[in-house]
Backbone as CSV, one residue per row, in Angstrom:
resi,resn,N_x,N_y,N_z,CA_x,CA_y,CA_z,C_x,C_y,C_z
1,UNK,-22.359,8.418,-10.932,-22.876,7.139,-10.469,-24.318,7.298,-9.998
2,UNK,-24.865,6.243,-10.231,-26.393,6.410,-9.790,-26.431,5.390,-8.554
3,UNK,-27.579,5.496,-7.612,-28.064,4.601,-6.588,-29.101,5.093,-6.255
4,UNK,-29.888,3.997,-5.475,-31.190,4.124,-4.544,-30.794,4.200,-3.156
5,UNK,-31.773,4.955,-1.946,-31.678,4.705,-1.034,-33.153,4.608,-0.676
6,UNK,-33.235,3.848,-0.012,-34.310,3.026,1.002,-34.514,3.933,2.295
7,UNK,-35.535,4.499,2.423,-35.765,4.827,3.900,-37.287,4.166,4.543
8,UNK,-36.828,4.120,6.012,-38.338,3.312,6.893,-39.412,4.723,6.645
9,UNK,-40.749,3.911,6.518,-41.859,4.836,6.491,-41.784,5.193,7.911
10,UNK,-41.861,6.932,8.120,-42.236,7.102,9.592,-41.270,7.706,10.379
11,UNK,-40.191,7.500,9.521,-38.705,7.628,10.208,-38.681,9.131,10.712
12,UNK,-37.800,8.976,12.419,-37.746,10.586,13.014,-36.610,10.986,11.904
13,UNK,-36.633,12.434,11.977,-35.545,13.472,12.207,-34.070,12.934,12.045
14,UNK,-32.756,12.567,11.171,-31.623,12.641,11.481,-31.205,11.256,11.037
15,UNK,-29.753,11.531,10.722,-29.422,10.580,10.274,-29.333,8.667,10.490
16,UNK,-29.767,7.607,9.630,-30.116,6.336,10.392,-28.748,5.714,10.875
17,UNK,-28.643,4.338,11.098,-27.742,3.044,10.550,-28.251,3.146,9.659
18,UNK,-27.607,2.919,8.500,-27.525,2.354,7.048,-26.518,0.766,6.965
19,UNK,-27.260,0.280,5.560,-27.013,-1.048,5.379,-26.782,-0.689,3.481
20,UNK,-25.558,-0.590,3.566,-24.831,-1.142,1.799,-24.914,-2.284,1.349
21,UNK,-26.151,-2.100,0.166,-26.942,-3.080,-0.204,-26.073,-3.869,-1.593
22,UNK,-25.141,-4.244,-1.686,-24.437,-4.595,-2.961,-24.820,-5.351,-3.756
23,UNK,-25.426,-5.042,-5.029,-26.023,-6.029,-6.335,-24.654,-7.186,-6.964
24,UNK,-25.335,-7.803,-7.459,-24.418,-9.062,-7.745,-23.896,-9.024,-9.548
25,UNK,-23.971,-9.908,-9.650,-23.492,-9.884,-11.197,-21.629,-9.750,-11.680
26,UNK,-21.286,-8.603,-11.840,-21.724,-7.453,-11.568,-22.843,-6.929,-12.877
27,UNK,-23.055,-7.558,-13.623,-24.116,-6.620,-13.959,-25.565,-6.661,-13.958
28,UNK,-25.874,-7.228,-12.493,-27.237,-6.784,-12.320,-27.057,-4.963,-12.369
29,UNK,-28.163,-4.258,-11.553,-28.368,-3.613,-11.231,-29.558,-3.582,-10.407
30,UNK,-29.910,-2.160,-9.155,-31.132,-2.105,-8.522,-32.166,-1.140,-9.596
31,UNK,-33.143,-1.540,-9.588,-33.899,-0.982,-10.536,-35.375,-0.268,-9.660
32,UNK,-36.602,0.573,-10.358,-37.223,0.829,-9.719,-38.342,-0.322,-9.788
33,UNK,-38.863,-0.500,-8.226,-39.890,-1.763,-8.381,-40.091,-2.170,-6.836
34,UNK,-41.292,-2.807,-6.838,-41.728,-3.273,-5.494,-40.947,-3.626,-4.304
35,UNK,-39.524,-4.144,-4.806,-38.661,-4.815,-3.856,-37.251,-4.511,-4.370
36,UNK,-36.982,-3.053,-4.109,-35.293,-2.978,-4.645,-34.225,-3.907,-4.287
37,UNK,-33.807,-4.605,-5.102,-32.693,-5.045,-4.776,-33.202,-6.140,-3.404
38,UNK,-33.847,-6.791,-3.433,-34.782,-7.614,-2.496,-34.335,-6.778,-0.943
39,UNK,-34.344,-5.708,-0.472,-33.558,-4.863,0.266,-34.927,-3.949,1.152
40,UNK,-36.122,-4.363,1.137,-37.372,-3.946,2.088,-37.352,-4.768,3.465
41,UNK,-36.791,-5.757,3.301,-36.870,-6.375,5.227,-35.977,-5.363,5.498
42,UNK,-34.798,-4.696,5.497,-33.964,-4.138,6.169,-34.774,-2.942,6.613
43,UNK,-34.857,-1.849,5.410,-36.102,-0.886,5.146,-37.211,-1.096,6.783
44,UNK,-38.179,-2.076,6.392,-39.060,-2.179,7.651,-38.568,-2.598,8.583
45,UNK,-37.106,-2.754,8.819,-36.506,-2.732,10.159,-35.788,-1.682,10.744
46,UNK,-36.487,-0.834,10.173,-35.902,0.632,10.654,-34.313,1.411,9.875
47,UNK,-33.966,0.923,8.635,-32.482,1.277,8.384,-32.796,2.034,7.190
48,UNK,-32.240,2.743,7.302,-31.787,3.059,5.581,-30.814,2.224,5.041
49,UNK,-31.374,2.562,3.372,-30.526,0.791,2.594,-30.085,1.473,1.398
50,UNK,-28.969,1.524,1.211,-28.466,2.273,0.051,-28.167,1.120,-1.081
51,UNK,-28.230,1.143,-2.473,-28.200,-0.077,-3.146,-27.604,0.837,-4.368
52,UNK,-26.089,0.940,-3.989,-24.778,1.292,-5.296,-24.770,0.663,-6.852
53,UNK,-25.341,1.570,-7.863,-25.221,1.250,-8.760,-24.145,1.090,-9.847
54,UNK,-22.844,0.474,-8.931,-21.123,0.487,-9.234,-20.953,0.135,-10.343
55,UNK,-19.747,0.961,-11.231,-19.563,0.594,-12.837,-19.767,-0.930,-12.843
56,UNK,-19.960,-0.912,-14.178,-19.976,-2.404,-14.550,-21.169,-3.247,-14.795
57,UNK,-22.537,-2.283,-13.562,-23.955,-3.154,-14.109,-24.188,-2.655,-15.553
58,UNK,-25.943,-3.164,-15.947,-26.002,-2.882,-17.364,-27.135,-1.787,-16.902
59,UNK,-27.555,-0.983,-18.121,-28.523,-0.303,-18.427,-27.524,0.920,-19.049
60,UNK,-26.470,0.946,-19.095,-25.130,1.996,-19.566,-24.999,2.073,-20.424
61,UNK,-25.137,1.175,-21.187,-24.232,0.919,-22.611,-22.987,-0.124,-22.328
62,UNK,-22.500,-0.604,-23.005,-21.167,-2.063,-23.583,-20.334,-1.574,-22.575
63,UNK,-19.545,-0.489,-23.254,-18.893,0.414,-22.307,-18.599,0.591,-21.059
64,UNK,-19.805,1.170,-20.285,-19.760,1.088,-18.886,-19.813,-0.311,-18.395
65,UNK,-20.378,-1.254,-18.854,-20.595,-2.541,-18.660,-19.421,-3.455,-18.691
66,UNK,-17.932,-2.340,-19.200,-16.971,-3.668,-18.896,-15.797,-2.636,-18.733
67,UNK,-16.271,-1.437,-17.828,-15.481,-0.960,-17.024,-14.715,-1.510,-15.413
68,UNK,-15.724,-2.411,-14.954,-14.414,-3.119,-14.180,-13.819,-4.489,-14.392
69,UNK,-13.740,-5.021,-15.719,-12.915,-5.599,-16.023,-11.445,-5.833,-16.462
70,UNK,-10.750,-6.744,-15.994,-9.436,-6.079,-15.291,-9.236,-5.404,-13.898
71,UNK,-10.342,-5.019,-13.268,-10.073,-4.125,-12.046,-10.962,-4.687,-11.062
72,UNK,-11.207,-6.389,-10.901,-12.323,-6.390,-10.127,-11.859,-5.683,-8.473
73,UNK,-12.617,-5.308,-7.862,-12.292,-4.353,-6.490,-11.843,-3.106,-6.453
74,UNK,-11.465,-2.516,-7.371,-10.988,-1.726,-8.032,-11.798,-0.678,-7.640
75,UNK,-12.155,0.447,-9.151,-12.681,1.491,-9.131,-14.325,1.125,-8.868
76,UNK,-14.514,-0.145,-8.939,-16.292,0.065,-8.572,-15.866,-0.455,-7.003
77,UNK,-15.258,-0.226,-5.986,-15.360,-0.277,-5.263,-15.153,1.520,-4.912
78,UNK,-14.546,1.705,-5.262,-14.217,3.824,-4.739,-15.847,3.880,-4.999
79,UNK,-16.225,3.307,-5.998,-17.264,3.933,-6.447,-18.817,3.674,-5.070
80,UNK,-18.661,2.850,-4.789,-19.167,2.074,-3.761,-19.109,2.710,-2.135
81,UNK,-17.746,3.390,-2.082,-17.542,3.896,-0.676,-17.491,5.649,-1.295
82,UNK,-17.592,6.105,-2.648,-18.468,7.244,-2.675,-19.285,7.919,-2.401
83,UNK,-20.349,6.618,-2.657,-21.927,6.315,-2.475,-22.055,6.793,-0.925
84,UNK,-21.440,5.404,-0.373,-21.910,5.786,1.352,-21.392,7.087,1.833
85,UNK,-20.145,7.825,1.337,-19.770,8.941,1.817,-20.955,9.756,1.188
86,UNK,-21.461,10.001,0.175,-22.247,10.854,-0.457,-23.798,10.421,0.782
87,UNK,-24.532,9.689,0.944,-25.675,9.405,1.828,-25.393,9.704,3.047
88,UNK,-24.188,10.031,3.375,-23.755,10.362,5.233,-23.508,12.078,5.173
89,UNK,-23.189,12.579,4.013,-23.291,14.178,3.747,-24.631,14.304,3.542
90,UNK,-25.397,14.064,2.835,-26.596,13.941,2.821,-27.609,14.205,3.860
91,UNK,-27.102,13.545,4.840,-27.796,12.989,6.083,-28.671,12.068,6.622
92,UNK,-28.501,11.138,5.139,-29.365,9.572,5.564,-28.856,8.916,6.915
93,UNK,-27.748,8.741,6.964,-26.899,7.546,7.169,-25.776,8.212,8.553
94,UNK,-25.986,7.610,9.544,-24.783,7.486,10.327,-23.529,7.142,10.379
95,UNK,-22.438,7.616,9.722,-21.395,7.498,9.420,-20.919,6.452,10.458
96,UNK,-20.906,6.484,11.551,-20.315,5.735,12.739,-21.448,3.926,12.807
97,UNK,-22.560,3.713,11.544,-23.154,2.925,11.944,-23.760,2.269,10.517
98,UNK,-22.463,2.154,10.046,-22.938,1.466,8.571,-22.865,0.046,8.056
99,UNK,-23.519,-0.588,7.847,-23.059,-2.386,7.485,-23.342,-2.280,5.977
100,UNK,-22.718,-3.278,5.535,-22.293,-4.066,4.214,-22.678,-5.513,4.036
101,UNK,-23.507,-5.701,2.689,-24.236,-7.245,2.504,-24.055,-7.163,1.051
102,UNK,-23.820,-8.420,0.403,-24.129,-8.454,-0.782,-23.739,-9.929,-1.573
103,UNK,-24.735,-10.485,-2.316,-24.351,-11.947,-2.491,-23.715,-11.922,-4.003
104,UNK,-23.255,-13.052,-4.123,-22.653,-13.560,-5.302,-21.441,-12.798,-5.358
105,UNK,-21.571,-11.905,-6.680,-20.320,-11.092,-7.009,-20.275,-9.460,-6.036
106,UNK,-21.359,-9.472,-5.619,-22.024,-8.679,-3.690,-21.541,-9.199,-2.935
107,UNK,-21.371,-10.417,-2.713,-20.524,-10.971,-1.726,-18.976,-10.711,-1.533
108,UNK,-18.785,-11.078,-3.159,-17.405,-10.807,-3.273,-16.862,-9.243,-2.805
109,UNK,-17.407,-8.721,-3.316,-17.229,-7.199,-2.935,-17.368,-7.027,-1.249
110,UNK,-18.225,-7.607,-0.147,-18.796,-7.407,0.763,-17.293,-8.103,1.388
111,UNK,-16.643,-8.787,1.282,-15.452,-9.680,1.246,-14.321,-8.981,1.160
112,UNK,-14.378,-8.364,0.411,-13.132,-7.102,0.170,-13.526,-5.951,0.742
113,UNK,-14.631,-5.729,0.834,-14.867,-4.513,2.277,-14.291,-5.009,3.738
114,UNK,-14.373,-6.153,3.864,-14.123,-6.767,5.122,-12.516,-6.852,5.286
115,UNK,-11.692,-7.429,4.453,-10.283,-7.667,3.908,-10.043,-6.246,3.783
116,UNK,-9.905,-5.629,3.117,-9.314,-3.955,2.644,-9.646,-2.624,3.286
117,UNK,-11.046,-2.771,4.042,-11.473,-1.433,4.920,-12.130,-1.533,6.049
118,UNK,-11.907,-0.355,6.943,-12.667,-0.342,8.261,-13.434,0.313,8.283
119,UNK,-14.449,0.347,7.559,-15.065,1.582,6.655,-16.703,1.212,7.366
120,UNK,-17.024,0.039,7.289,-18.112,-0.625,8.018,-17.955,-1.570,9.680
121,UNK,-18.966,-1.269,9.972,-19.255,-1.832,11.610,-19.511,-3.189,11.538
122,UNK,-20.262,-3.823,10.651,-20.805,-5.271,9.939,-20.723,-5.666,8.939
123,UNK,-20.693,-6.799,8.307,-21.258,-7.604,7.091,-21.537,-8.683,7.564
124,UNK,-22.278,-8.733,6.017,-22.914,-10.536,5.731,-22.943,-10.430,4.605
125,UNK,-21.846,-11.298,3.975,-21.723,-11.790,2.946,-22.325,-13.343,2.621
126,UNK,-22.977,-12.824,1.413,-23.733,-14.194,0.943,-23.514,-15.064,-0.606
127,UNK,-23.497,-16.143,-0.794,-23.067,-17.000,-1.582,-21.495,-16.302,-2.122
128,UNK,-21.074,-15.569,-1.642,-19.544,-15.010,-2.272,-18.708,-15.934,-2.544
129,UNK,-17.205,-14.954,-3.363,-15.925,-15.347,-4.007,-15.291,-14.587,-2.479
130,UNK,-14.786,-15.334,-1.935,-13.259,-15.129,-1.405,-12.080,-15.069,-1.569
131,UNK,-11.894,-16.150,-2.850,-10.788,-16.313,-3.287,-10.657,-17.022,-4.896
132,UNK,-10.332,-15.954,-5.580,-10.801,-15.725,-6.968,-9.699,-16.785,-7.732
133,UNK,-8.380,-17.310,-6.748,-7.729,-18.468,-7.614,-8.416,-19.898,-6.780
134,UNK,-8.948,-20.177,-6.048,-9.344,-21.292,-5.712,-11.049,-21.303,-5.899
135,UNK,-11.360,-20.272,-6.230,-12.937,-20.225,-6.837,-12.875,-20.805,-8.355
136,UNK,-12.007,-20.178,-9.154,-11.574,-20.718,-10.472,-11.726,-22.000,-10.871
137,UNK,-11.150,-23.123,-9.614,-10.889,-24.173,-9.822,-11.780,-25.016,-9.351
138,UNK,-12.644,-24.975,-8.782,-13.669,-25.390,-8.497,-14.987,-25.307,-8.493
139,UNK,-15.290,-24.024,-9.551,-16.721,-24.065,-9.391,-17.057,-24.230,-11.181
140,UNK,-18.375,-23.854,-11.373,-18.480,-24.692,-12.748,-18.614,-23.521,-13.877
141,UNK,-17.964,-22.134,-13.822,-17.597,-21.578,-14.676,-16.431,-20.977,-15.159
142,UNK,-16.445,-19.987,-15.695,-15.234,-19.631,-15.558,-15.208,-17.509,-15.678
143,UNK,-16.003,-17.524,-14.761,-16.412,-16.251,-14.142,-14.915,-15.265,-13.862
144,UNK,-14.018,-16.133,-12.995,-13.050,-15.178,-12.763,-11.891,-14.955,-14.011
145,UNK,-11.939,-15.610,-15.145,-11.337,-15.235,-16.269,-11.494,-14.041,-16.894
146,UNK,-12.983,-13.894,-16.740,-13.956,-13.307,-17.265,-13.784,-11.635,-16.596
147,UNK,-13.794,-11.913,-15.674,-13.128,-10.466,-14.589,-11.693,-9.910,-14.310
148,UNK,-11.272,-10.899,-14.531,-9.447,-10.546,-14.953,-9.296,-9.917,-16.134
149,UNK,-9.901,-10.734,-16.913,-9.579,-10.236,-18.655,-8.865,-10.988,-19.145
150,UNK,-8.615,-12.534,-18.774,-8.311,-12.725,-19.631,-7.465,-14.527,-18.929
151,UNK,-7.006,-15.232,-19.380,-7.107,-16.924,-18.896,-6.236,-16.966,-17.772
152,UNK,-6.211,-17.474,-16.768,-5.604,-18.133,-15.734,-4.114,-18.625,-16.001
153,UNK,-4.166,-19.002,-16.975,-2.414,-19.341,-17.617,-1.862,-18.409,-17.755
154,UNK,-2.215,-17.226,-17.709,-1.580,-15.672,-18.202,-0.806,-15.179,-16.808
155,UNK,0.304,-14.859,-16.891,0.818,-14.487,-15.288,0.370,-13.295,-14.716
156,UNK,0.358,-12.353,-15.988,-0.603,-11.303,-15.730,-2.299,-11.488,-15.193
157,UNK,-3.061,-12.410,-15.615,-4.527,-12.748,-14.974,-3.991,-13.346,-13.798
158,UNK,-3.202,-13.980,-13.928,-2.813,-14.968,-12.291,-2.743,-14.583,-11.252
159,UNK,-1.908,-13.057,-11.511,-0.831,-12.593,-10.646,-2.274,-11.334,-9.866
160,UNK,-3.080,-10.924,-11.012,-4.158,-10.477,-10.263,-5.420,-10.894,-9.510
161,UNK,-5.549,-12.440,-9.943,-6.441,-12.934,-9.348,-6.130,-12.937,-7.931
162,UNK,-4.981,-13.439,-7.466,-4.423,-13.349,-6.112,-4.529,-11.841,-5.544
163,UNK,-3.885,-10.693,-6.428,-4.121,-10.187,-5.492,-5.412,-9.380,-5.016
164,UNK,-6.325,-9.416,-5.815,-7.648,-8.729,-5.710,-8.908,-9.912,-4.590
165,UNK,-8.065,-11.004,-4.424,-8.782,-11.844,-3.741,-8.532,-11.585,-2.411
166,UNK,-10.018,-11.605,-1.506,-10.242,-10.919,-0.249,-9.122,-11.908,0.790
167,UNK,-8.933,-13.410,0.541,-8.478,-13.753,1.267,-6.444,-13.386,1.279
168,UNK,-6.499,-12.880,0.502,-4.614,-12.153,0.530,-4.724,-11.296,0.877
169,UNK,-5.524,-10.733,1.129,-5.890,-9.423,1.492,-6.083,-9.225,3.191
170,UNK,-6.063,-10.447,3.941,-6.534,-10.258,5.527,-5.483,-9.885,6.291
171,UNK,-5.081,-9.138,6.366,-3.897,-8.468,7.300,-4.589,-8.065,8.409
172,UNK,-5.388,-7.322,8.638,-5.597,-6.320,9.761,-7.414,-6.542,9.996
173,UNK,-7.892,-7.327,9.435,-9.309,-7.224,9.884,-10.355,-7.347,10.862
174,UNK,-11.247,-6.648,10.853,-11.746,-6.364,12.401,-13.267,-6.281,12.125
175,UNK,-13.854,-6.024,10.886,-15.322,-6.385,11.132,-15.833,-7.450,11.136
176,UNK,-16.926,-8.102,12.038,-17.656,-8.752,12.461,-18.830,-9.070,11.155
177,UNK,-18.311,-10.624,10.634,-18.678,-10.895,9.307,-20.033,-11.980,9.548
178,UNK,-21.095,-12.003,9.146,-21.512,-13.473,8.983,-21.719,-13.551,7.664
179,UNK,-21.560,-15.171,7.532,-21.411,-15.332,6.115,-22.737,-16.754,6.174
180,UNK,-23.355,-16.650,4.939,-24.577,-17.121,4.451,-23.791,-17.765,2.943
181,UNK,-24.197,-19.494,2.965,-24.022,-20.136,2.496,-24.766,-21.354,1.712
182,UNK,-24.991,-21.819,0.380,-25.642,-23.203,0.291,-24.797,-24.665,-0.068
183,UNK,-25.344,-25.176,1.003,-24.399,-26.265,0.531,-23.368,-26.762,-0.336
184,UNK,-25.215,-27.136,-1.627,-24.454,-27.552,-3.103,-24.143,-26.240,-3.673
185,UNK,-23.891,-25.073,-3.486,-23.650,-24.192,-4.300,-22.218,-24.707,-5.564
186,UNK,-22.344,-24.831,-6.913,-21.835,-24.835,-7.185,-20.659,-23.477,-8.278
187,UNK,-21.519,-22.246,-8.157,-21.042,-21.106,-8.974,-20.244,-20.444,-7.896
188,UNK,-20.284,-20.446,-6.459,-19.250,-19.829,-5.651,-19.725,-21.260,-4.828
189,UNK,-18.609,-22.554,-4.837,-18.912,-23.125,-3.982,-18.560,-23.119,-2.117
190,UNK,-19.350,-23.741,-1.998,-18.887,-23.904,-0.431,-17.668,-23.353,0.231
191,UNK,-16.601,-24.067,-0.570,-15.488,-23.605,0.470,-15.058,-22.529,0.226
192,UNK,-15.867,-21.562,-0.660,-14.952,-20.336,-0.409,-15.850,-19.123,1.083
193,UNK,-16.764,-19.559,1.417,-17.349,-19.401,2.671,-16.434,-19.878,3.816
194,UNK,-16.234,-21.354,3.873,-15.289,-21.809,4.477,-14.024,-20.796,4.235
195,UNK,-13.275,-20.794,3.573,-11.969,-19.724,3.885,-12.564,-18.657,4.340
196,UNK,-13.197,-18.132,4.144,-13.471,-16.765,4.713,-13.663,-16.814,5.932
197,UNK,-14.303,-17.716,6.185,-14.691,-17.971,7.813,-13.391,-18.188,9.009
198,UNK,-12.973,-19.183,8.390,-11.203,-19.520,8.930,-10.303,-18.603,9.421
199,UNK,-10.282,-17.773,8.238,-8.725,-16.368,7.961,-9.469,-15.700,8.985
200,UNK,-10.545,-15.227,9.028,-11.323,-14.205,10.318,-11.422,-14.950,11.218
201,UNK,-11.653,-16.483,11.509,-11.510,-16.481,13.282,-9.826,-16.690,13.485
202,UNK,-9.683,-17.062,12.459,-7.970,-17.570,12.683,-7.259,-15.849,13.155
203,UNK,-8.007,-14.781,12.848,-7.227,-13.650,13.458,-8.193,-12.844,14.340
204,UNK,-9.145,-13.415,14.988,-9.811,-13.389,16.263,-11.179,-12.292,15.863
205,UNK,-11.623,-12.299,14.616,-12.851,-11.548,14.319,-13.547,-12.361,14.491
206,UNK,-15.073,-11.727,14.758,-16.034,-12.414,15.022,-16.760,-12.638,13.895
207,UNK,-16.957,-13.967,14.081,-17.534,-14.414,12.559,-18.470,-15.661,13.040
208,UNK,-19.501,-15.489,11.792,-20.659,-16.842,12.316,-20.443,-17.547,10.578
209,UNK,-20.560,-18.965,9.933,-21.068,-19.385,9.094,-21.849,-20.191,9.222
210,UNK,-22.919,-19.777,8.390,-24.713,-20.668,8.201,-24.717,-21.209,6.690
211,UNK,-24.683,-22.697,6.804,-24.495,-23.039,5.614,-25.784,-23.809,5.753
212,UNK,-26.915,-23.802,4.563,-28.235,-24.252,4.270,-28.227,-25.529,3.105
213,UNK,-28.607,-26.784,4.521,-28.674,-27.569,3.077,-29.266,-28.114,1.744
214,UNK,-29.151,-28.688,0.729,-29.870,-28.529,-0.177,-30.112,-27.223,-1.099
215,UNK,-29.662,-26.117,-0.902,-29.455,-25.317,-1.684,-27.998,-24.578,-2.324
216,UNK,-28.220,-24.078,-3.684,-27.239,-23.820,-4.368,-27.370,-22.527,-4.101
217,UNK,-26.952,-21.779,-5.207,-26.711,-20.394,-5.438,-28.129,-19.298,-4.994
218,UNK,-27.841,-18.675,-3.969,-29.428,-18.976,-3.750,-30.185,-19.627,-2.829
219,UNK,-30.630,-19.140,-1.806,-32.049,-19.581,-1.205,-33.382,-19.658,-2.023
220,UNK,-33.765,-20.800,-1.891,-34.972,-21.550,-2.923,-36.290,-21.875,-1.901
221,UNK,-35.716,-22.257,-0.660,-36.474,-22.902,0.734,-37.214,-21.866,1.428
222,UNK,-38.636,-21.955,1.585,-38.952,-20.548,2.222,-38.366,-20.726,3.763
223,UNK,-38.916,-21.851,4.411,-38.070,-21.652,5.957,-36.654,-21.338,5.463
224,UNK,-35.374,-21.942,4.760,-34.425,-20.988,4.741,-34.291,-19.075,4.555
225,UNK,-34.953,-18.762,3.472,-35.411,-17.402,3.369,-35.773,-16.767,4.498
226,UNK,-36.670,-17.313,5.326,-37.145,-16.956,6.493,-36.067,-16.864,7.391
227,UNK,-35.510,-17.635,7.737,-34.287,-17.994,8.976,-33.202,-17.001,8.419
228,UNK,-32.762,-16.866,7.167,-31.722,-15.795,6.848,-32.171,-14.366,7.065
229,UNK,-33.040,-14.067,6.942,-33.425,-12.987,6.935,-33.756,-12.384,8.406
230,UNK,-34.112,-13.167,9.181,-34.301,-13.448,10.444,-33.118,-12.923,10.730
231,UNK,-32.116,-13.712,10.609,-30.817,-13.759,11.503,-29.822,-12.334,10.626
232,UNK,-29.866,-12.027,9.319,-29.492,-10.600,9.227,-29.671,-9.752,9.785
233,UNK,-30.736,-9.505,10.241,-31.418,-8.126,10.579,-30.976,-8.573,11.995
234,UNK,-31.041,-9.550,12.729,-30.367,-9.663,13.683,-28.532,-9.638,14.188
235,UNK,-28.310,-9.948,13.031,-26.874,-9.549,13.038,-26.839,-8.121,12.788
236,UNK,-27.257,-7.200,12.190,-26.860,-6.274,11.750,-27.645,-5.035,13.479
237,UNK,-28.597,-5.823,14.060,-28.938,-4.691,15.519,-28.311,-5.134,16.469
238,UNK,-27.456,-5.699,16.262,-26.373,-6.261,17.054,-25.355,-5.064,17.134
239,UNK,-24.979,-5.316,15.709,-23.714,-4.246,15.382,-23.735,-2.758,15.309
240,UNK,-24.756,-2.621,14.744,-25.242,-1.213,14.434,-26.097,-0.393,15.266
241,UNK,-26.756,-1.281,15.966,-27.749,-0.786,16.935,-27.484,-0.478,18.399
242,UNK,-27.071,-1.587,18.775,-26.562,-2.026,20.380,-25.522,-1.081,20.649
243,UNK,-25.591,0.024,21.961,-24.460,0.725,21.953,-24.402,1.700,21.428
């Protein structure tokens, strides 16, 4: 597996907080360039930013590119909590002080870190899937077919959409989520922010949702851009920092 890590210019001696930077798609990828993975505000806020290049983006070949299909959460998630184990041997990264962000199909993943492991201190999940049978039905593609492998009528796609979805998944959860939202989003709409938000206060985690209006998939608004970014880095020296 390949990844980037981000370190602050200047930085002392020893391992940071780190922030698991999760690409979307899944097949974007972080590439080399001015602004990895738009992942430099964190960077000049003192963190190291690791940005997992989990099966499934492109630059691989066909192949790797539809290795987690059928398995969304799956093996590009091992692959994902590899990563951070590999940067904490390393000695980037403070094992005891790691957060998790990632929008769209990053979100989704950032969602199932939250649902499935105690592995992180924080997230903020942004424009995410929570729930891959009521995302289906309401938004304007048909993305989670597409990640199952195969149609929604199938009991076999059905039977996995449920269970790979973060919200069947909340038994025991305990990290401290904020979730970043646009209104009209219509490719992960609204309410699957809303559930997410619910199932975590409904079992006493601390959770904030910021829903921005007038925007879809995506911050477009520079004062929104501004104010999110603002309030990440503030959520995340909250969690990671304080203490």
């Amino acid at each position: 597996m390949e990844g980037f890590i981000l370190l602050p210019q200047g930085r002392a001696p020893g391992p940071l907080p780190m922030i698991c930077d999760i690409h979307g798609g899944p097949s974007w990828a972080a590439k080399h360039g001015f602004n990895p993975g738009y992942a430099l505000p964190y960077a000049a806020a003192g963190y190291a930013v690791f940005l997992p290049n989990y099966r499934g983006n492109a630059g691989w070949g066909q192949d790797f590119a539809r290795l987690n299909i059928g398995d969304p959460g799956g093996a590009e998630f091992e692959d994902i909590l590899a990563g951070v184990d590999h940067c904490v041997a390393a000695g980037f990264a403070d094992g005891a002080r790691i957060g998790v962000t990632g929008a769209s199909y990053g979100g989704y993943l950032t969602a199932w870190a939250v649902a499935t492991s105690h592995r992180f201190r924080a997230a903020i999940m942004v424009s995410g899937i929570a729930n891959h049978w009521s995302s289906h039905y309401s938004c304007n593609h048909a993305f989670s077919e597409h990640i199952m492998g195969g149609s929604m009528t199938e009991e076999r796609c059905r039977q996995l959409a449920i269970a790979r979805s973060p919200m069947m998944r909340l038994d025991r959860p305990s990290t401290p989520t904020l979730i970043i939202h646009g209104s009209e989003d219509r490719c992960t709409p609204l309410g699957q922010a809303q559930e997410l938000y619910a199932g975590l206060v409904e079992r006493g985690v601390e959770s904030e949702l910021v829903v921005y209006p007038r925007e879809g998939h995506g911050l477009r608004e520079d004062a929104h851009r501004r104010d999110y970014r603002r309030r990440a880095v503030a959520w995340f020296d909250r969690h990671l920092r304080q203490g």
